[in-house]
N, C-alpha and C positions, 0 to 999 in steps of 0.2 A: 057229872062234873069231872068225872076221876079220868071219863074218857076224855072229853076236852081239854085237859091238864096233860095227857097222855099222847094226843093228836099235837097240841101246842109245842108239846119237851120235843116230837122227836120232830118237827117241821122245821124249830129250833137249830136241832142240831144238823139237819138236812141242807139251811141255809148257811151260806159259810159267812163268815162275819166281816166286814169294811175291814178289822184290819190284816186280815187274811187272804182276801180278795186282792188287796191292794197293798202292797207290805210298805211302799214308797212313801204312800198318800197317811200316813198316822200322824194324829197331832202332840203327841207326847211326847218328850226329849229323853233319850237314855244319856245314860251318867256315860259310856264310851259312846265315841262316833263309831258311823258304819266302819267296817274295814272294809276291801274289794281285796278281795285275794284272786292272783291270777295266778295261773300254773305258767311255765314258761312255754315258748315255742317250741312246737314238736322243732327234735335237728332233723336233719336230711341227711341221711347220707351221702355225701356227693363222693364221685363216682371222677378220680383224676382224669385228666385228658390222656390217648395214648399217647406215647411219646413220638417223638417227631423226627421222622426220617430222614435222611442228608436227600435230597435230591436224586435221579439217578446220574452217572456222568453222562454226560454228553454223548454221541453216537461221533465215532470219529469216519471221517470219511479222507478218500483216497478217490483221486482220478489216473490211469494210467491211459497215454496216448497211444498207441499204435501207429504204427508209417513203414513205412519201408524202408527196414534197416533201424530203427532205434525204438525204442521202449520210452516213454517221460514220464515218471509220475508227478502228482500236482504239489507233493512234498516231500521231501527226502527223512522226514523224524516222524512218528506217530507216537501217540501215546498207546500204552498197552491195555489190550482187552476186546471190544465188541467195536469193528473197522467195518464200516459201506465203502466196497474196490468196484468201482464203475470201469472198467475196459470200454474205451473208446476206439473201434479203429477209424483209425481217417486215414488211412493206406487206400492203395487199389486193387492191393490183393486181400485177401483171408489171412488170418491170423488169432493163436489162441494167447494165452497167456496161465503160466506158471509163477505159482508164489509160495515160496518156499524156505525154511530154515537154511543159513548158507553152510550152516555145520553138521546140516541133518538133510538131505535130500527125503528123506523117508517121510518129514512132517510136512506136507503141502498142501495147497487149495489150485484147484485147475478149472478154467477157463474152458467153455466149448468154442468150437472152430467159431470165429466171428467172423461177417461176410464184411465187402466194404461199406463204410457208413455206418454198420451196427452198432449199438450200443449193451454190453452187460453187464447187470450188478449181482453183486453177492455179499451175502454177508458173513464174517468172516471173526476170528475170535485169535486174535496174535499175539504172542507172551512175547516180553523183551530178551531184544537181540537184535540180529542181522540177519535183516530177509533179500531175499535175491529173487527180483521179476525178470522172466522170458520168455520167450515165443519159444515153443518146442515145435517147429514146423523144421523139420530138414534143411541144417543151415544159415536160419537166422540168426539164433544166438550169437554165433560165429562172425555173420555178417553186423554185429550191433545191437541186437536187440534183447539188450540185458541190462538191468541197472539194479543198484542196492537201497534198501531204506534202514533205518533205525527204527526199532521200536522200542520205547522207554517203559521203564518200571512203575 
């Protein structure tokens, strides 16, 4: 008997009981209601946006004509900095072109011979002032082929 009192206690204790099983489902009323405690949301660390860059400016561009006897460019003011200088000749002869500080012959961008009809670009980096375009061919200059631009600040 001691053994089946002994088998009983501990099969007893082996089974878990309705309301341990089921903590929901009891029929007894406690004197407090349930509480539900939650912890709060983990934070995130969020993580700012970078900050936001002005745009770059714009690419300023230049057209100079070439002809025989006179130099045009496609505007006489630029804004200062990073210039696309297209040389166009539409002459019949060859011609380079010279772009240059008007007060500094020393700081300049040059031009390879251009044949008739060709076109060349370059790009070009101009601080403000007064630039002076010209044909450096034997004489042109002389003959016309020189003109000034503005470059602003």
């Amino acid at each position: 008997m001691r053994r089946a009192v002994a088998i009983l206690a501990v099969t007893l204790l082996a089974i878990p009981s309705v309301s341990t099983a089921h903590p929901r489902r009891h029929r007894h009323r406690h004197r407090d209601e349930h509480v539900r405690v939650s912890a709060p949301p983990p934070t995130r660390h969020v993580v700012p946006p970078p900050p936001v860059l002005p745009p770059p400016k714009p690419l300023a561009r230049l057209q100079v004509v070439a002809r025989e006897w006179s130099v045009v460019p496609s505007r006489l003011t630029l804004p200062a900095g990073r210039v696309v200088v297209e040389l166009a000749n539409l002459g019949q002869d060859p011609h380079d072109l010279r772009i240059e500080r008007a007060n500094d012959p020393t700081a300049g961008f040059d031009f390879t011979l251009a044949r008739a009809g060709a076109r060349e670009s370059q790009g070009l980096q101009l601080s403000p002032g007064t630039w002076k375009l010209y044909c450096t061919l034997p004489g042109h200059e002389a003959l016309g082929m020189r003109a000034l631009i503005t470059v602003g600040g």
